[in-house]
PQR file of N, CA, C, O and H, with PARSE charges and radii, in Angstrom:
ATOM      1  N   UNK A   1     -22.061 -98.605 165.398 -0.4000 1.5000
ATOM      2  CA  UNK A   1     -22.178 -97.451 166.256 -0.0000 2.0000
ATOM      3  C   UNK A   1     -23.620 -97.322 166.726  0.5500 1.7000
ATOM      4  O   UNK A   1     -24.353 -97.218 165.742 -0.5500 1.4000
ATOM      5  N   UNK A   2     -24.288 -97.293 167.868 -0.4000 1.5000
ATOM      6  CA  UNK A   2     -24.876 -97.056 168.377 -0.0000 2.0000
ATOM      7  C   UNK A   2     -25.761 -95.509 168.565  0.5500 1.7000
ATOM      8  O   UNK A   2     -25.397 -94.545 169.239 -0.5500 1.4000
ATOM      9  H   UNK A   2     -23.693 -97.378 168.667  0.4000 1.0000
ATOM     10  N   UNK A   3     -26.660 -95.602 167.973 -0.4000 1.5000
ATOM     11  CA  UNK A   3     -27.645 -94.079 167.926 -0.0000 2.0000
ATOM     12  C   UNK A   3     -28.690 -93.881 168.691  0.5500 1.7000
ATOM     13  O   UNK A   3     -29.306 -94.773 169.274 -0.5500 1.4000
ATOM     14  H   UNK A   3     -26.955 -96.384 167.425  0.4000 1.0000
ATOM     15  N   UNK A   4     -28.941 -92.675 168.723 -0.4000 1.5000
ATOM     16  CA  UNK A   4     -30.101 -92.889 169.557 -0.0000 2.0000
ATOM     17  C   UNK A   4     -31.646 -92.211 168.098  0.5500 1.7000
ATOM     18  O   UNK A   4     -31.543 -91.616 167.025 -0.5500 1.4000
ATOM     19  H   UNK A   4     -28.440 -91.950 168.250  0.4000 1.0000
ATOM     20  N   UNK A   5     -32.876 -92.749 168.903 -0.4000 1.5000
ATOM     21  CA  UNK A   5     -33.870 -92.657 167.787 -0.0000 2.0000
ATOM     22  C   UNK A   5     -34.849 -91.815 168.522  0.5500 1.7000
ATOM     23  O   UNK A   5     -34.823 -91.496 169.711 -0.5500 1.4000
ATOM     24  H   UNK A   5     -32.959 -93.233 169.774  0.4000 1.0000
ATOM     25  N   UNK A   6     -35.992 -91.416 167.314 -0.4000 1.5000
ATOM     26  CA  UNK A   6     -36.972 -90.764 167.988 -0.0000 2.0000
ATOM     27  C   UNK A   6     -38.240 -90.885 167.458  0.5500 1.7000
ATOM     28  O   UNK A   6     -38.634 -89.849 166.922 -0.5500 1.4000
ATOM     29  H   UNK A   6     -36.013 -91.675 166.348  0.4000 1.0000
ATOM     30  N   UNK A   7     -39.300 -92.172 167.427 -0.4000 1.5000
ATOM     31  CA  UNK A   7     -40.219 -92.564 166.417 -0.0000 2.0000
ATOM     32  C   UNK A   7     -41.567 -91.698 166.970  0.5500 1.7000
ATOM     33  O   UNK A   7     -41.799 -91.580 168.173 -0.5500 1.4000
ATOM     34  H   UNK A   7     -38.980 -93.013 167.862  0.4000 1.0000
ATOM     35  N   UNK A   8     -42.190 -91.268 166.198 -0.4000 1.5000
ATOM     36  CA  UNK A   8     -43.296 -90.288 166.394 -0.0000 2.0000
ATOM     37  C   UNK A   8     -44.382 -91.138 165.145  0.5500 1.7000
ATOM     38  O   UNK A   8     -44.222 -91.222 163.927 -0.5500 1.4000
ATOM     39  H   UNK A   8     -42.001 -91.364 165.221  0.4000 1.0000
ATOM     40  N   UNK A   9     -45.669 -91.771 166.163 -0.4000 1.5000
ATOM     41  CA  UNK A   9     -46.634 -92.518 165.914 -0.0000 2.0000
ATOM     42  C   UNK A   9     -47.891 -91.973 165.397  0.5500 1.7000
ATOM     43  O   UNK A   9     -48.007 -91.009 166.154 -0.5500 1.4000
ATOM     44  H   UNK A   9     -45.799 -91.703 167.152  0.4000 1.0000
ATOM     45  N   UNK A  10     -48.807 -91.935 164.705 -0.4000 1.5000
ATOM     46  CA  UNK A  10     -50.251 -91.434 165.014 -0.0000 2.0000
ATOM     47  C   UNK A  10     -50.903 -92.073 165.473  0.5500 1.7000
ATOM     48  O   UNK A  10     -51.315 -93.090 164.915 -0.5500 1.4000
ATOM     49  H   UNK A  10     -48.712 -92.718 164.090  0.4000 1.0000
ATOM     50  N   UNK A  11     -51.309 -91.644 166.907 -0.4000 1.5000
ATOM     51  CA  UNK A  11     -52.655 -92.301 167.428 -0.0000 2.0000
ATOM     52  C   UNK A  11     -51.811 -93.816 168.401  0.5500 1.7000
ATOM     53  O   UNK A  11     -50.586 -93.794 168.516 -0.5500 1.4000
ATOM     54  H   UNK A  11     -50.974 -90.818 167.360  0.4000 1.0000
ATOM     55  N   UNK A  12     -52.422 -94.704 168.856 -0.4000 1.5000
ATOM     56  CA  UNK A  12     -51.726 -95.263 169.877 -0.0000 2.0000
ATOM     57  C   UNK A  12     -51.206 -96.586 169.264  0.5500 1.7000
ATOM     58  O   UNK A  12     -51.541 -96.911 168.125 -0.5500 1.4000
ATOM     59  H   UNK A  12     -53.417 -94.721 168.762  0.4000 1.0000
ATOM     60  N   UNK A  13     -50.428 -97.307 169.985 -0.4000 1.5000
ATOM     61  CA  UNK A  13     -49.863 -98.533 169.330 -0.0000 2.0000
ATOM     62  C   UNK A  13     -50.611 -99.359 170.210  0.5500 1.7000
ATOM     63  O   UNK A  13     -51.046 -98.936 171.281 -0.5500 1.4000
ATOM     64  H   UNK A  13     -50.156 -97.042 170.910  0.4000 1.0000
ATOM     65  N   UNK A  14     -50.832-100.904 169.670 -0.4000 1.5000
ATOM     66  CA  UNK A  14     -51.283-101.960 170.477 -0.0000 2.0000
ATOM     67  C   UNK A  14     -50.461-102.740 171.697  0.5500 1.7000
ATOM     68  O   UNK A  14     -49.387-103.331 171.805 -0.5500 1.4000
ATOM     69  H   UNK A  14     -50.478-101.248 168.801  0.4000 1.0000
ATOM     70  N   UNK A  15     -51.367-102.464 172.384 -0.4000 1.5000
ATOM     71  CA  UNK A  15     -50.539-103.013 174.318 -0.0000 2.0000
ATOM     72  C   UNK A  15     -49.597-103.755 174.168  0.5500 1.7000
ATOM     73  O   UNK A  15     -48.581-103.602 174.845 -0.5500 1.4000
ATOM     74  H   UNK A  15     -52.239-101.984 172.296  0.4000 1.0000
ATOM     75  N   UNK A  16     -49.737-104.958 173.033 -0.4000 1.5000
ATOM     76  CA  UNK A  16     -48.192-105.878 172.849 -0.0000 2.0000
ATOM     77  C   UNK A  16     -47.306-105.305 172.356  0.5500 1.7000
ATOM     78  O   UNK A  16     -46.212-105.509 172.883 -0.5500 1.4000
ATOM     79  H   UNK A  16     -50.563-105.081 172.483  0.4000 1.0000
ATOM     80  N   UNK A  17     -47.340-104.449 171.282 -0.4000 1.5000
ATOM     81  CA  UNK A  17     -46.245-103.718 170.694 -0.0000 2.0000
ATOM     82  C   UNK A  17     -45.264-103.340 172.055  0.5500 1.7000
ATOM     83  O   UNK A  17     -44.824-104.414 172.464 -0.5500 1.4000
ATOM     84  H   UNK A  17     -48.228-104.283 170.854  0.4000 1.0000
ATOM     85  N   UNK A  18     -44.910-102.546 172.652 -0.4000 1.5000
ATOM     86  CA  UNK A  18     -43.875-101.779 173.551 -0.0000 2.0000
ATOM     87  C   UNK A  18     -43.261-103.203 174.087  0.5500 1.7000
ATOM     88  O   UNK A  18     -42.085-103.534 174.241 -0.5500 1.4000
ATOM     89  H   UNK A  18     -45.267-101.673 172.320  0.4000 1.0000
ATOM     90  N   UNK A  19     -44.365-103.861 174.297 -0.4000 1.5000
ATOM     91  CA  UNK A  19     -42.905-105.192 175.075 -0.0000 2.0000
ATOM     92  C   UNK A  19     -42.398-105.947 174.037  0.5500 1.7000
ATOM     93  O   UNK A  19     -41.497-106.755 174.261 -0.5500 1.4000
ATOM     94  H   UNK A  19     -45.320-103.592 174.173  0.4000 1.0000
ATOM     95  N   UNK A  20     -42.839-105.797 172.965 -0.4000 1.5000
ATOM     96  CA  UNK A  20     -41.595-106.758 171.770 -0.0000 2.0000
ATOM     97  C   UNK A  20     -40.835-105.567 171.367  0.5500 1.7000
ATOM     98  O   UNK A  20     -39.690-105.601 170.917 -0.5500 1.4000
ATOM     99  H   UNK A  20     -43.571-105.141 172.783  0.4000 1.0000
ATOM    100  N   UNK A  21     -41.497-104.580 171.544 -0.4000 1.5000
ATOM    101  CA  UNK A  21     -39.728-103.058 171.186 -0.0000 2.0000
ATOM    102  C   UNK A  21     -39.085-103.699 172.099  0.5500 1.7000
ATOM    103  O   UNK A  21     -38.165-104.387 171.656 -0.5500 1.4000
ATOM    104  H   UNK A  21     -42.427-104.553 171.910  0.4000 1.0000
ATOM    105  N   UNK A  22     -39.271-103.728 173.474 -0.4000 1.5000
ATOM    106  CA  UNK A  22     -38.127-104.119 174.401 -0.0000 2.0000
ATOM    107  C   UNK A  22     -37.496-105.333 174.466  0.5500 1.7000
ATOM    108  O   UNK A  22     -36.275-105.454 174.563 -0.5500 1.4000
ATOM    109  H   UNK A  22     -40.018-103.170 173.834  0.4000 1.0000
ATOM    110  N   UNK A  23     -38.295-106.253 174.415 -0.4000 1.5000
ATOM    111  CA  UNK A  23     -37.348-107.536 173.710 -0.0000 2.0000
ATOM    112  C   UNK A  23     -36.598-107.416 172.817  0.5500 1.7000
ATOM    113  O   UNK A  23     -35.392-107.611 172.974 -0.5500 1.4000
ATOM    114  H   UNK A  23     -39.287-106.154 174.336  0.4000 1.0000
ATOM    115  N   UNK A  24     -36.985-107.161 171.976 -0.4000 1.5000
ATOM    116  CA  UNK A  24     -35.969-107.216 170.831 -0.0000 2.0000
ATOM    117  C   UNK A  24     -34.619-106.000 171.051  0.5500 1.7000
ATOM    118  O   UNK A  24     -33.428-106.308 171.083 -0.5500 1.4000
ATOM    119  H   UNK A  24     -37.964-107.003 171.848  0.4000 1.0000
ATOM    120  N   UNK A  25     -35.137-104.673 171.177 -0.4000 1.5000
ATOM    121  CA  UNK A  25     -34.615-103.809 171.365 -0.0000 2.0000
ATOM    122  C   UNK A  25     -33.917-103.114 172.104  0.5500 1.7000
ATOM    123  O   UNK A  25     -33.284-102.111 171.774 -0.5500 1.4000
ATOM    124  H   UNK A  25     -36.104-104.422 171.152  0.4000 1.0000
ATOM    125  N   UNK A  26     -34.037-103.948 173.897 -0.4000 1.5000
ATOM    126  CA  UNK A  26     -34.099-103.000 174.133 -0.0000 2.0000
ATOM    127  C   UNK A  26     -35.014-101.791 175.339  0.5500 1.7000
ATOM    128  O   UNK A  26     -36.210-101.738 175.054 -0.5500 1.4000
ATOM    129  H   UNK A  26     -34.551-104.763 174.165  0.4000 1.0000
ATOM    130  N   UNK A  27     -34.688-101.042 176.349 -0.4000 1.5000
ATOM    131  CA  UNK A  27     -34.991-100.316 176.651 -0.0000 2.0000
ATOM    132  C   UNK A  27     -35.638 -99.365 175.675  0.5500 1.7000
ATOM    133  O   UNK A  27     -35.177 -99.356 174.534 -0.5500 1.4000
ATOM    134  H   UNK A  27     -33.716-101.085 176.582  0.4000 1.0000
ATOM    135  N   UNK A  28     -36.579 -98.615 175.949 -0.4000 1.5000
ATOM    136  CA  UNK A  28     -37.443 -97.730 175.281 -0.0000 2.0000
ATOM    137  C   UNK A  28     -38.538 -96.675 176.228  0.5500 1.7000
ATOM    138  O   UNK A  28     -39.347 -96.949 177.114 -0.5500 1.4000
ATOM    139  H   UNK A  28     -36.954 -98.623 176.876  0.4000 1.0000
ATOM    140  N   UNK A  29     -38.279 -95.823 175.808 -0.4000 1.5000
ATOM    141  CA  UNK A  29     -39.724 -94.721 176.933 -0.0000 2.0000
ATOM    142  C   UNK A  29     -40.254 -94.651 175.265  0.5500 1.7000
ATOM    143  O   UNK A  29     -39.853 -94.766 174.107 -0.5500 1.4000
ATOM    144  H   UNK A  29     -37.622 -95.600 175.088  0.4000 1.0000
ATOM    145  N   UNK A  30     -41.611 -94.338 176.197 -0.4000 1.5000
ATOM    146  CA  UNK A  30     -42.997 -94.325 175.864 -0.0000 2.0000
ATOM    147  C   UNK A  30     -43.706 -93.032 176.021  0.5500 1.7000
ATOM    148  O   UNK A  30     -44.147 -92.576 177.076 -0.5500 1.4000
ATOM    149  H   UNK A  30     -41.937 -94.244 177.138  0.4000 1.0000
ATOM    150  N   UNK A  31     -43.744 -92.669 175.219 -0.4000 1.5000
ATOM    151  CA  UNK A  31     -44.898 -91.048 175.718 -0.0000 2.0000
ATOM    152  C   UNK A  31     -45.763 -90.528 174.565  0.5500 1.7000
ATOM    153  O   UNK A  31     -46.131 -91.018 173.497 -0.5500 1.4000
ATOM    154  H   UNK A  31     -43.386 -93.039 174.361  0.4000 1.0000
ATOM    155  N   UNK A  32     -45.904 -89.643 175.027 -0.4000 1.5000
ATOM    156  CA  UNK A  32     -47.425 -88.895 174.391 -0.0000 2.0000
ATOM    157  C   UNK A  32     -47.321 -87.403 174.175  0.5500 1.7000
ATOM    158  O   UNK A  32     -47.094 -86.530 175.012 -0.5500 1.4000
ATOM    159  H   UNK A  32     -45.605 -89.245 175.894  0.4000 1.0000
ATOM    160  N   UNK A  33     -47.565 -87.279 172.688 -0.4000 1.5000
ATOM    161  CA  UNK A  33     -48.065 -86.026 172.048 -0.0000 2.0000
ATOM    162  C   UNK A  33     -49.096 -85.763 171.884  0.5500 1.7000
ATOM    163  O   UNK A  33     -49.670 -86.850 171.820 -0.5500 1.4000
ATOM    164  H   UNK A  33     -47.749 -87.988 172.008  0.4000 1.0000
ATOM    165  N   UNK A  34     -50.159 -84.616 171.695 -0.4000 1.5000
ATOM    166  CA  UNK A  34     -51.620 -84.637 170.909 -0.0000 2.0000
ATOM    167  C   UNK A  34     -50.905 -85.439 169.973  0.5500 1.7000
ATOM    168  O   UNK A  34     -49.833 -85.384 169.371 -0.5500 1.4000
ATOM    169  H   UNK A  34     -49.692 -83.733 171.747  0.4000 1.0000
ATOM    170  N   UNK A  35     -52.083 -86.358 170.086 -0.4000 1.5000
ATOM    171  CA  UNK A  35     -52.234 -87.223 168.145 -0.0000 2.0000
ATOM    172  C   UNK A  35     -51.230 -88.318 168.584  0.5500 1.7000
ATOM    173  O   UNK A  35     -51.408 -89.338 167.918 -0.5500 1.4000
ATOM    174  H   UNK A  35     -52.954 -86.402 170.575  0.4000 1.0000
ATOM    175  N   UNK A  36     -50.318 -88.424 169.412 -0.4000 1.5000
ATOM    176  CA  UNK A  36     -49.268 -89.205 168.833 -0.0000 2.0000
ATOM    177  C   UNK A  36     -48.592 -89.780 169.867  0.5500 1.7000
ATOM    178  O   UNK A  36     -48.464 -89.203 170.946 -0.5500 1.4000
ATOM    179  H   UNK A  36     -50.174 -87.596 169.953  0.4000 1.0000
ATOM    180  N   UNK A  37     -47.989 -91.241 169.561 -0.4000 1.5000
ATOM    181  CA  UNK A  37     -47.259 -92.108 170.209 -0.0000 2.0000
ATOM    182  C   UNK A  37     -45.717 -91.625 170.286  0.5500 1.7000
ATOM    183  O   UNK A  37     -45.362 -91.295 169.154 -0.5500 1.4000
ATOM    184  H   UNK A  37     -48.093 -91.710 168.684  0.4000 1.0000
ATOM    185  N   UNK A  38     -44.834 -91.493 171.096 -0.4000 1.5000
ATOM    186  CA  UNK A  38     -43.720 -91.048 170.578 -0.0000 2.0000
ATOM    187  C   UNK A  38     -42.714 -92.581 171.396  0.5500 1.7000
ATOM    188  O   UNK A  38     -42.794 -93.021 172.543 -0.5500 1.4000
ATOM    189  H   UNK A  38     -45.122 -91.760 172.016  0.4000 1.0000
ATOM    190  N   UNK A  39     -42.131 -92.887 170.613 -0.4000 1.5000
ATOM    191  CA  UNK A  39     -40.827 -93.393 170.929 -0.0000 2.0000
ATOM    192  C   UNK A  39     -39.633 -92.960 171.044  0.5500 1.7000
ATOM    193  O   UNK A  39     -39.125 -92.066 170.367 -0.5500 1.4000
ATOM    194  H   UNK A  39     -42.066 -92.529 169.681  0.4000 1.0000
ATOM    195  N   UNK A  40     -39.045 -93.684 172.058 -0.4000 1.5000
ATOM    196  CA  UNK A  40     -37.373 -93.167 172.272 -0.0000 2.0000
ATOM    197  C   UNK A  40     -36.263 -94.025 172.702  0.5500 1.7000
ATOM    198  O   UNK A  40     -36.462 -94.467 173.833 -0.5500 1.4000
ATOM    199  H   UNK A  40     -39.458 -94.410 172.608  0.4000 1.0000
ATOM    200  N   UNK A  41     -35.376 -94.330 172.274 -0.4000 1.5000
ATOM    201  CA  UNK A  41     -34.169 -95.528 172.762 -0.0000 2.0000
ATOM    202  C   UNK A  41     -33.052 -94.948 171.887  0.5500 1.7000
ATOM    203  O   UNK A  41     -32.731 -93.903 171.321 -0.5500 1.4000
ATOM    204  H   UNK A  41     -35.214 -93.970 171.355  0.4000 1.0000
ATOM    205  N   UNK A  42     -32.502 -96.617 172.156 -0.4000 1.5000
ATOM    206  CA  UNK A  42     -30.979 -96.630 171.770 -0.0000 2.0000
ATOM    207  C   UNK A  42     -31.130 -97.993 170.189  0.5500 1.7000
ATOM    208  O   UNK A  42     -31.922 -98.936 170.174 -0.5500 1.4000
ATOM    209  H   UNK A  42     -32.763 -97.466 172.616  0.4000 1.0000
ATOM    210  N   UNK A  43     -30.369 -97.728 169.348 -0.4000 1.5000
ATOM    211  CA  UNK A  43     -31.088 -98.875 167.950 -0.0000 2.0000
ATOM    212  C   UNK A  43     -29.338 -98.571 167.933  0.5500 1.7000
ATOM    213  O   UNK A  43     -28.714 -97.539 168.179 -0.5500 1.4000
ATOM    214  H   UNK A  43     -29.726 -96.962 169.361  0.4000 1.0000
ATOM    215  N   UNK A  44     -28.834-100.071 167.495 -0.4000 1.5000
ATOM    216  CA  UNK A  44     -27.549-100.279 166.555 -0.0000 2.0000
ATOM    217  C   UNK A  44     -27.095 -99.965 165.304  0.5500 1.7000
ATOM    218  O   UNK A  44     -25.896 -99.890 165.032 -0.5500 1.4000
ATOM    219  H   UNK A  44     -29.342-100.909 167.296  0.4000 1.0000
ATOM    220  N   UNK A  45     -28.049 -99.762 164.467 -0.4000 1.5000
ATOM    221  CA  UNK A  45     -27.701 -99.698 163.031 -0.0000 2.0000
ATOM    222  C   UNK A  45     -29.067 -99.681 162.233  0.5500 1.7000
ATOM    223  O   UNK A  45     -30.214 -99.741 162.674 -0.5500 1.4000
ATOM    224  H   UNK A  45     -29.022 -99.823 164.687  0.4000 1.0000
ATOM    225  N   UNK A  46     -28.594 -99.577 160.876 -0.4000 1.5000
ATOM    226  CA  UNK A  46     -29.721 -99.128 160.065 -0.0000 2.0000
ATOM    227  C   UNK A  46     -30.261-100.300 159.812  0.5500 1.7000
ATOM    228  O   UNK A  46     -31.458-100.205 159.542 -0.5500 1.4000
ATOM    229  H   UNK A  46     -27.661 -99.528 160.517  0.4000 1.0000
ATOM    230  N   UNK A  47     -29.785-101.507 159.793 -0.4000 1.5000
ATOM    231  CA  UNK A  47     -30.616-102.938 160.064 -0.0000 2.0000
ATOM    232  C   UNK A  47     -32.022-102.826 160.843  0.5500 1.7000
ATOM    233  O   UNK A  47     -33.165-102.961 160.406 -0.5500 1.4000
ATOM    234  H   UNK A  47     -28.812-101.584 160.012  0.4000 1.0000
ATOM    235  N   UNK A  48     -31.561-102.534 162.140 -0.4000 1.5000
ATOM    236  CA  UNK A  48     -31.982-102.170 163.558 -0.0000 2.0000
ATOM    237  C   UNK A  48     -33.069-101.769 163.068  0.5500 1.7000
ATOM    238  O   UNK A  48     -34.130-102.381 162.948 -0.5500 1.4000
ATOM    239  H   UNK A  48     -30.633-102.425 162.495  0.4000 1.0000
ATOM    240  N   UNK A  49     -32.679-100.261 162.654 -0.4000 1.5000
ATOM    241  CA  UNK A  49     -33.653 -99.321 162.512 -0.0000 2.0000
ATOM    242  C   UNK A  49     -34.942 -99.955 162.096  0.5500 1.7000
ATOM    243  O   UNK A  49     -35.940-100.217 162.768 -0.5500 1.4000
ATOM    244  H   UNK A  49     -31.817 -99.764 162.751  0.4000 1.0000
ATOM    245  N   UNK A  50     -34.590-100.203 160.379 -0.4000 1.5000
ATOM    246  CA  UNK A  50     -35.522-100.944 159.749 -0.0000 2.0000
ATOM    247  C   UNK A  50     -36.062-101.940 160.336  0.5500 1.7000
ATOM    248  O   UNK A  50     -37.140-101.573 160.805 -0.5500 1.4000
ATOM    249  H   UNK A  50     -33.779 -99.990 159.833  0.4000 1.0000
ATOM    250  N   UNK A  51     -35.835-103.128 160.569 -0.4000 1.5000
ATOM    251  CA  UNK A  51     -36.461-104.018 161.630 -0.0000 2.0000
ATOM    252  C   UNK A  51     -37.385-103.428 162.516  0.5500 1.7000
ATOM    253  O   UNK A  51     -38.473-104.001 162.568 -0.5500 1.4000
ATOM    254  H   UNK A  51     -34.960-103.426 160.188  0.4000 1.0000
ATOM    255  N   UNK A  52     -37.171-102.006 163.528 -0.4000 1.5000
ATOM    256  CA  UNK A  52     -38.018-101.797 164.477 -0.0000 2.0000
ATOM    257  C   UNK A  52     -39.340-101.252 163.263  0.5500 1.7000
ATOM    258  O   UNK A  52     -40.414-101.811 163.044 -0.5500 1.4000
ATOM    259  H   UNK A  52     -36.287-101.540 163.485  0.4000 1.0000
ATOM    260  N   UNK A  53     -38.876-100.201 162.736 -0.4000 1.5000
ATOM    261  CA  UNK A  53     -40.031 -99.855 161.651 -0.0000 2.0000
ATOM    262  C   UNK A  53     -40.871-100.957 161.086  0.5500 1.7000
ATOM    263  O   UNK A  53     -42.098-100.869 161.043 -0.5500 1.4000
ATOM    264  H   UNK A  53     -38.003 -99.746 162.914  0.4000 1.0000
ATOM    265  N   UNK A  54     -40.158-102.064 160.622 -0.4000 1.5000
ATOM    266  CA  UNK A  54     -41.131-102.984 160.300 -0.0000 2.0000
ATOM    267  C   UNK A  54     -42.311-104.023 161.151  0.5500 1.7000
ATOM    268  O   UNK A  54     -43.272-104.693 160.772 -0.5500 1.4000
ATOM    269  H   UNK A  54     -39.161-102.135 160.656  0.4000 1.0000
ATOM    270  N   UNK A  55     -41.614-103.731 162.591 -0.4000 1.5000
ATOM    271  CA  UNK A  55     -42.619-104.648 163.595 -0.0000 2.0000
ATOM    272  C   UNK A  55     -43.320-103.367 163.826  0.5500 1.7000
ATOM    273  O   UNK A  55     -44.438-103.711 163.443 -0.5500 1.4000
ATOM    274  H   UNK A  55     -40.834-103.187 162.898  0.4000 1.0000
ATOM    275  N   UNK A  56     -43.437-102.279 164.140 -0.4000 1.5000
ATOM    276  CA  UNK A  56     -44.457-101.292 163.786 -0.0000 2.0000
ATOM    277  C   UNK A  56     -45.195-101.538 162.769  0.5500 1.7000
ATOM    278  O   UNK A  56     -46.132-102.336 162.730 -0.5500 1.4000
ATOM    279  H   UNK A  56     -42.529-101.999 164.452  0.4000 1.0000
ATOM    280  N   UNK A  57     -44.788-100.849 161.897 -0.4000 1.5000
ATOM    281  CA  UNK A  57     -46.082-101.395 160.521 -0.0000 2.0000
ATOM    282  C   UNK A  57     -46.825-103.093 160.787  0.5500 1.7000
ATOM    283  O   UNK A  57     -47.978-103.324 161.152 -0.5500 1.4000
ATOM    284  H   UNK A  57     -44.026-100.202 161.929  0.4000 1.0000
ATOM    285  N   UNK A  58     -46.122-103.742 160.581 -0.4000 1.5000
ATOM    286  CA  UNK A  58     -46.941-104.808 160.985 -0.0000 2.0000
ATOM    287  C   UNK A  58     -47.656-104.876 162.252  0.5500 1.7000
ATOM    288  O   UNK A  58     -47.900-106.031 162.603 -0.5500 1.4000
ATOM    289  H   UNK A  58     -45.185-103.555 160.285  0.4000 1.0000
ATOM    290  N   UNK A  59     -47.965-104.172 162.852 -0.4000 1.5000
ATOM    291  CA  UNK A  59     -48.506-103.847 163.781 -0.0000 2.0000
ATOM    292  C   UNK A  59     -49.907-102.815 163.891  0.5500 1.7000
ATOM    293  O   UNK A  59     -50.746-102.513 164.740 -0.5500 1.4000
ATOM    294  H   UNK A  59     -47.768-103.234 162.567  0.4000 1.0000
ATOM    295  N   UNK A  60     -49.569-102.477 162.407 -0.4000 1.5000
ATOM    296  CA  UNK A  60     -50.541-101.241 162.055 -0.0000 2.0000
ATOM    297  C   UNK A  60     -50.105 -99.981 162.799  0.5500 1.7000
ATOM    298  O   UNK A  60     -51.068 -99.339 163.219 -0.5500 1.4000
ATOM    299  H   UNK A  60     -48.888-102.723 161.717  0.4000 1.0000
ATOM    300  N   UNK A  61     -48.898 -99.453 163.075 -0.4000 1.5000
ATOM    301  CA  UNK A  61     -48.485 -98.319 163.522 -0.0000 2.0000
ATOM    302  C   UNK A  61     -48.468 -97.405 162.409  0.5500 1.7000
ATOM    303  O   UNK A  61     -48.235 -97.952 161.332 -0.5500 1.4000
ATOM    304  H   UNK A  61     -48.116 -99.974 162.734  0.4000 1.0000
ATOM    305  N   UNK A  62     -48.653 -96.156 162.378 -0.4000 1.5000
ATOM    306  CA  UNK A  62     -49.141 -95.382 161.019 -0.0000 2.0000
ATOM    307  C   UNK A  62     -48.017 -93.834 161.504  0.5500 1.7000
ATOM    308  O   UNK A  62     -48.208 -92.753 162.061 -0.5500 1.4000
ATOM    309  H   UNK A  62     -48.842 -95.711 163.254  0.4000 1.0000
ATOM    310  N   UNK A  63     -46.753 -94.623 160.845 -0.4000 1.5000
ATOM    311  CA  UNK A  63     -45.370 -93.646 161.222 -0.0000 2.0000
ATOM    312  C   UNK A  63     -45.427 -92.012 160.488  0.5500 1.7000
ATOM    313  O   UNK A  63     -45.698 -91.829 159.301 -0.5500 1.4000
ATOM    314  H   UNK A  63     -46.598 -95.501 160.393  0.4000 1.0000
ATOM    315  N   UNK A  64     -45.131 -90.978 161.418 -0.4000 1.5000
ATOM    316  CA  UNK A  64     -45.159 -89.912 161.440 -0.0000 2.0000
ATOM    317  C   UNK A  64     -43.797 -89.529 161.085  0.5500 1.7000
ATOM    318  O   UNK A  64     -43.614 -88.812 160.101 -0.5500 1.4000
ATOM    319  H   UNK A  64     -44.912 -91.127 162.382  0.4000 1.0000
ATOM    320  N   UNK A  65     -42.732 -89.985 161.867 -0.4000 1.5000
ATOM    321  CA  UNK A  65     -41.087 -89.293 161.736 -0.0000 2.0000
ATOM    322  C   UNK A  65     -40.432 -90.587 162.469  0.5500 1.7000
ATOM    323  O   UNK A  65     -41.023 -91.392 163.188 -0.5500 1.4000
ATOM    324  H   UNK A  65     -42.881 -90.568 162.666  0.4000 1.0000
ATOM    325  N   UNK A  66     -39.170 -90.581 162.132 -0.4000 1.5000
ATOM    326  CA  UNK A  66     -37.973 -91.473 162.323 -0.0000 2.0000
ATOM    327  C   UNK A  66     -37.316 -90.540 162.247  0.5500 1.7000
ATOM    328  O   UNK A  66     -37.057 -90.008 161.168 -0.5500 1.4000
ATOM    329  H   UNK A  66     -38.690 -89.927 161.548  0.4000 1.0000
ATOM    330  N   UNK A  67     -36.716 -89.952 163.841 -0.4000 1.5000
ATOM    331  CA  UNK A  67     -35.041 -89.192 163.704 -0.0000 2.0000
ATOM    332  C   UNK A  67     -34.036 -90.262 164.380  0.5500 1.7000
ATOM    333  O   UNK A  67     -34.388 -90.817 165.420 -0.5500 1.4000
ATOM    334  H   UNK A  67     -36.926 -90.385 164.718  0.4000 1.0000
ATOM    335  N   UNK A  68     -32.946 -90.515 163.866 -0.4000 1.5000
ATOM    336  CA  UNK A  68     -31.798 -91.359 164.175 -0.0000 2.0000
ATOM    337  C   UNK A  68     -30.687 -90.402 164.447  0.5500 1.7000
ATOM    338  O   UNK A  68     -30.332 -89.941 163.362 -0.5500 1.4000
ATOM    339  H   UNK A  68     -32.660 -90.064 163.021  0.4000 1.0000
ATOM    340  N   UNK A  69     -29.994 -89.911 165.413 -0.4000 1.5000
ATOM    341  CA  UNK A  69     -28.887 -89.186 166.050 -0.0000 2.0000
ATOM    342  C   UNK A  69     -27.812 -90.279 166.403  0.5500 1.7000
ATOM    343  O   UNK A  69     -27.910 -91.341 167.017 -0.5500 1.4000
ATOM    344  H   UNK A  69     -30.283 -90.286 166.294  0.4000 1.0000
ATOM    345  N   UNK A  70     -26.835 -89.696 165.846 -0.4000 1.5000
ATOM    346  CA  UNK A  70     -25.178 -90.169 166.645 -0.0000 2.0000
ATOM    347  C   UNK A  70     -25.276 -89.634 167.960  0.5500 1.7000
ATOM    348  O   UNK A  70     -24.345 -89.771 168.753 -0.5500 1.4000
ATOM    349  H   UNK A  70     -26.756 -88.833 165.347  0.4000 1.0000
TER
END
């Protein structure tokens, strides 16, 4: 089943990051809070999920919130 997500970053991600979210992932918007990177798409499963979280961190992304909605 297909969810939609809502990743909330501190501070900015590196210029390559957003185009390997979309490779791999996927469509994705991109925006901005004070303080914070926010992500938004569509992720398959909790595989998914994890996977995107982990090319973040390896990335040095310094995660704030992960909401996952049906």
């Amino acid at each position: 089943m297909v969810s939609r997500y809502h990743l909330a970053l501190r501070g900015p991600l590196p210029r390559s990051v957003p185009e390997l979210i979309r490779a791999r992932f996927g469509d994705v918007t991109i925006g901005s809070a004070p303080g914070l990177t926010v992500l938004e798409g569509l992720i398959a499963d909790q595989a998914a999920a994890r996977a995107l979280l982990n090319l973040v961190w390896d990335a040095g992304g310094d995660v704030r919130l992960l909401r996952i909605t049906a």
